[in-house]
C-alpha positions as CSV (number, residue, x, y, z in Angstrom):
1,X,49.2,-15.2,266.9
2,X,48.3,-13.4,263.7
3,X,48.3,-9.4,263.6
4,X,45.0,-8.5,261.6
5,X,43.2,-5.5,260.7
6,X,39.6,-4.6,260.9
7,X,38.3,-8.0,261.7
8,X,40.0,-11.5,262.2
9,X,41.4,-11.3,258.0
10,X,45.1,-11.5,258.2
11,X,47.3,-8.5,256.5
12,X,49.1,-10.3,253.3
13,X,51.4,-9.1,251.0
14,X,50.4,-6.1,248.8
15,X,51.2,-4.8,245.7
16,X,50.2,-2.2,243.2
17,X,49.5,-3.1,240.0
18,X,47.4,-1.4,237.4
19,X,44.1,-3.0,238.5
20,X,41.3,-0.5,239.1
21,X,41.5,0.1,242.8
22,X,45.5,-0.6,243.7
23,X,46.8,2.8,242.5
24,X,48.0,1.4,239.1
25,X,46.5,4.1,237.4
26,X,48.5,7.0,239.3
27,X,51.9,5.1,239.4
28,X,51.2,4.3,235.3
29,X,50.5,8.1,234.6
30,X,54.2,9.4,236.8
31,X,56.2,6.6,235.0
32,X,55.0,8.1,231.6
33,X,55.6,11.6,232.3
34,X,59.1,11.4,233.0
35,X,61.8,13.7,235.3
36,X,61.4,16.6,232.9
37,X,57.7,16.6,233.1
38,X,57.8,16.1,236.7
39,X,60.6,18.3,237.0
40,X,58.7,21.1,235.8
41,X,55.5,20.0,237.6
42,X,57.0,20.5,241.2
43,X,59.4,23.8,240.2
44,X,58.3,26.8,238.3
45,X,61.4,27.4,236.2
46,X,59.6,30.4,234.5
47,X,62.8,32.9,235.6
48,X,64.7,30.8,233.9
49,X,63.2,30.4,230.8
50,X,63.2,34.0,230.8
51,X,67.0,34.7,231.1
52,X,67.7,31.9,228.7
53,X,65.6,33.3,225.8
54,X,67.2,37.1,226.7
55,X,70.8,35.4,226.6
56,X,69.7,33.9,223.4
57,X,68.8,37.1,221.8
58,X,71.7,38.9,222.8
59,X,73.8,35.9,221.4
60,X,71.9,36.6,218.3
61,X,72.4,40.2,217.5
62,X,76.2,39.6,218.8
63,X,76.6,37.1,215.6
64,X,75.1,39.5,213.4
65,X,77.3,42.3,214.6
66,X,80.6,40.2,213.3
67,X,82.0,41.1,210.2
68,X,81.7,39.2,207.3
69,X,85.1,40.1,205.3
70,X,88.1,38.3,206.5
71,X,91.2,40.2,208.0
72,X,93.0,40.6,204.5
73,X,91.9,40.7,201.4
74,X,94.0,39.2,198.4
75,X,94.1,42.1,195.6
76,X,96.8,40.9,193.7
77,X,97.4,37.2,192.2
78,X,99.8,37.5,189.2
79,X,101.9,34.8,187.2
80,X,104.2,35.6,185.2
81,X,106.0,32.7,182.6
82,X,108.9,35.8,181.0
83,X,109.5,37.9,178.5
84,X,109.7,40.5,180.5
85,X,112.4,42.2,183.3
86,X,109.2,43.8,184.9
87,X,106.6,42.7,187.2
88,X,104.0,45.4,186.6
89,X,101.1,45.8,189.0
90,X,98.6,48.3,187.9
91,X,95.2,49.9,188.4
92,X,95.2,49.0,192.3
93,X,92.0,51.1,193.4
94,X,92.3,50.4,197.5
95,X,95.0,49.4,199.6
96,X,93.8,50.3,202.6
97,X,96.4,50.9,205.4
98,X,98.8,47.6,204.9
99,X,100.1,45.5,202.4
100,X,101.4,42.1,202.6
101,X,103.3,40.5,200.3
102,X,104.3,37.2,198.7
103,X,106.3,36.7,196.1
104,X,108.4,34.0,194.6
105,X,110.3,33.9,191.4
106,X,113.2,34.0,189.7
107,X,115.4,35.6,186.8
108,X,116.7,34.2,183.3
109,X,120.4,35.1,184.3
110,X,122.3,36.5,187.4
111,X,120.7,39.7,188.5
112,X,119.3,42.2,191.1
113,X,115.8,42.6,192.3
114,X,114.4,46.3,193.0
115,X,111.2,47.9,193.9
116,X,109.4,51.2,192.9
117,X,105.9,52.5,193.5
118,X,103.5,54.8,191.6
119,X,100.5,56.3,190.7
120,X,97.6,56.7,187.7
121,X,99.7,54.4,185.7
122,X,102.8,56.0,186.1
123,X,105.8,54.6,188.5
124,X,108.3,57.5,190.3
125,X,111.3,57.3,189.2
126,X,112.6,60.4,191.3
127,X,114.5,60.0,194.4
128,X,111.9,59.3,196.9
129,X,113.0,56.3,198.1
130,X,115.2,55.8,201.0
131,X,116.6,51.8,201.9
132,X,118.7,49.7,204.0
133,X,119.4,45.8,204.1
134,X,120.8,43.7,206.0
135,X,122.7,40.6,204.0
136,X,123.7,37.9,206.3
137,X,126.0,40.1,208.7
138,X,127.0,43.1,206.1
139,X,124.6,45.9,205.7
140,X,124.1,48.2,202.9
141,X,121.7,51.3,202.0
142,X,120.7,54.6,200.4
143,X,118.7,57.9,201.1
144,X,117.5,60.2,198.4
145,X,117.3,56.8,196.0
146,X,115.8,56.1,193.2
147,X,114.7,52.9,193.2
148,X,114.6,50.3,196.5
149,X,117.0,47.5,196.5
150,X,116.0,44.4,197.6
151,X,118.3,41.8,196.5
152,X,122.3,41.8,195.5
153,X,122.9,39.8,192.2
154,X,122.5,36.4,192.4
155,X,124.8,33.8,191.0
156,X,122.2,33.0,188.0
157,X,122.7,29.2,188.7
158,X,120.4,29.4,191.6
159,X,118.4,32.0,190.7
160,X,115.3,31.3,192.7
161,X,114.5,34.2,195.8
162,X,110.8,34.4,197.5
163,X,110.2,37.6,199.2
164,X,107.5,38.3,201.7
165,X,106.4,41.2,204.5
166,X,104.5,44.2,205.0
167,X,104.2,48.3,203.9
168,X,102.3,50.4,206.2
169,X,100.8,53.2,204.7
170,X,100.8,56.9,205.4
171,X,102.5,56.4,208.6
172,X,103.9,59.0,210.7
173,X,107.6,58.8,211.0
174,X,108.2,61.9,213.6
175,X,104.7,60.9,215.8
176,X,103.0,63.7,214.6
177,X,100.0,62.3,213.2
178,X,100.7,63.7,209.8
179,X,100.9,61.3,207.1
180,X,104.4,61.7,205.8
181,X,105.8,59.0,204.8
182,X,105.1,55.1,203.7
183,X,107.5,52.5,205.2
184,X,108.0,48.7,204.9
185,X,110.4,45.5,205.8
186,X,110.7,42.5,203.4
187,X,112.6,39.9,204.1
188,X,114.3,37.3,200.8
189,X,115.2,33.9,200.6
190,X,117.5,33.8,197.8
191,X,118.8,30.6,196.7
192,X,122.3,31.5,195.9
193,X,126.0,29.9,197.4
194,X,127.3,33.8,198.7
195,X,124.2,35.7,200.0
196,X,121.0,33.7,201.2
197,X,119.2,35.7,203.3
198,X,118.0,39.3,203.6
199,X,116.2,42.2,205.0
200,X,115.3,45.2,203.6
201,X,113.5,48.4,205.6
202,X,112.5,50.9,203.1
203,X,110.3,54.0,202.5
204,X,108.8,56.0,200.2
205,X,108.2,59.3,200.9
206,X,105.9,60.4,198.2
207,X,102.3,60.4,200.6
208,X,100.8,62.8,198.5
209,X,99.1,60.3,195.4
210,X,98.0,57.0,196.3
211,X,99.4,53.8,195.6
212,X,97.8,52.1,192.5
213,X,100.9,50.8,190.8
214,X,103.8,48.6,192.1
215,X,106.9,47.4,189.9
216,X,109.1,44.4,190.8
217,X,112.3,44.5,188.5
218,X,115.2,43.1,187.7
219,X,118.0,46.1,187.2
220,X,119.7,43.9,184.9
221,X,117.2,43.3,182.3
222,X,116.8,39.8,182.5
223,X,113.3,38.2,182.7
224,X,111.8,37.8,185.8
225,X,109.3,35.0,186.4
226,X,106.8,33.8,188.8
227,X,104.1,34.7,191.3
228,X,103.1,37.5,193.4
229,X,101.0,38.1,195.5
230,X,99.5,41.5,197.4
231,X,96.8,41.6,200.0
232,X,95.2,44.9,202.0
233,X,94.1,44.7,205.2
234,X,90.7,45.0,206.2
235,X,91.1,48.3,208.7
């Protein structure tokens, strides 16, 4: 017995295709849109949209908000080939509230590295510098000094030292808030067969002139060669 419908024509397979009349046109038009399209056709997502473009904006001004400059700013790069027992650094006009520093080098003999500070072109010699070091297990220092001592003579057959580490300055030494004093640590490689490493804590107590001029020396005399370098931070 054959099932029929509206009459005695049998039912037969049936399939859409895109022949007027068999739906082709309506399942042709949803294949094109695609799920986004029809995504968007069955859900309003207008709320959305709407957070997404505040987030965006907010995103924004947070990016332009971010500082430009990086964290430290190099303010001294000097070489130096000789001729001279000095490493002069002059004419600084900021240096912020740190200093880094990097410096390797090396002297024309056996000698001892030091350190003094100044100001307007003119470095303090006056005893305003206190120091201690540390030289692999014996330590060493003054108060009321002259200069800052930073490395013990070396051999002068392996005469190479590099130096780095920081000063802060106009820092309060008795919590007071009062500027009173500028202190640092450096710490020396030196390439020599009785002392190789040390570190050195120092301060300079003059926190009345600011610090525009920086001397690396050698207390012997001999010439000093090589690079340093000086950065500031950025706060």
């Amino acid at each position: 017995m054959t099932f029929g419908g509206g009459g005695n024509t049998p039912l037969t397979n049936h399939v859409h295709s895109n022949s007027p009349g068999e739906g082709g046109a309506l399942s042709t038009t949803l294949t094109l849109m695609g799920p986004d399209v029809l995504y968007s056709l069955i859900t309003d997502n207008t709320a959305q949209v709407n957070t997404n473009t505040a987030n965006i904006a907010i995103n924004t001004a947070a990016i332009a908000a971010l500082p430009t400059s990086t964290a430290w700013n190099r303010i001294v790069n000097q070489n130096q080939a000789g001729g001279s027992a000095q490493f002069n650094v002059t004419g600084l006009t900021s240096t912020s509230k740190y200093l880094m520093f990097s410096f390797a080098g090396s002297f024309g003999n056996a000698d001892k590295l030091r350190l003094r500070f100044g100001s307007g072109g003119s470095i303090d010699t006056g005893t305003n510098y206190s120091w201690r070091s540390g030289k692999d297990g014996s330590f060493s220092g003054a108060s009321g000094a002259d200069t800052i001592e930073i490395m013990t003579t070396n051999s002068g057959g392996n005469n190479d030292f590099f130096v780095s580490g920081f000063m802060q300055l106009d820092a309060a030494s008795d919590g007071s808030g009062t500027a009173d004093s500028r202190i640092g640590n450096l710490y020396t490689s030196q390439n020599d067969t009785t002392v190789n490493n040390i570190q050195t804590s120092f301060e300079w107590s003059d926190s009345g002139t600011p610090i525009t001029d920086i001397r690396f020396y050698a207390s012997g005399g001999n010439d000093i060669r090589g690079t340093l370098n000086i950065w500031e931070s950025q706060d």
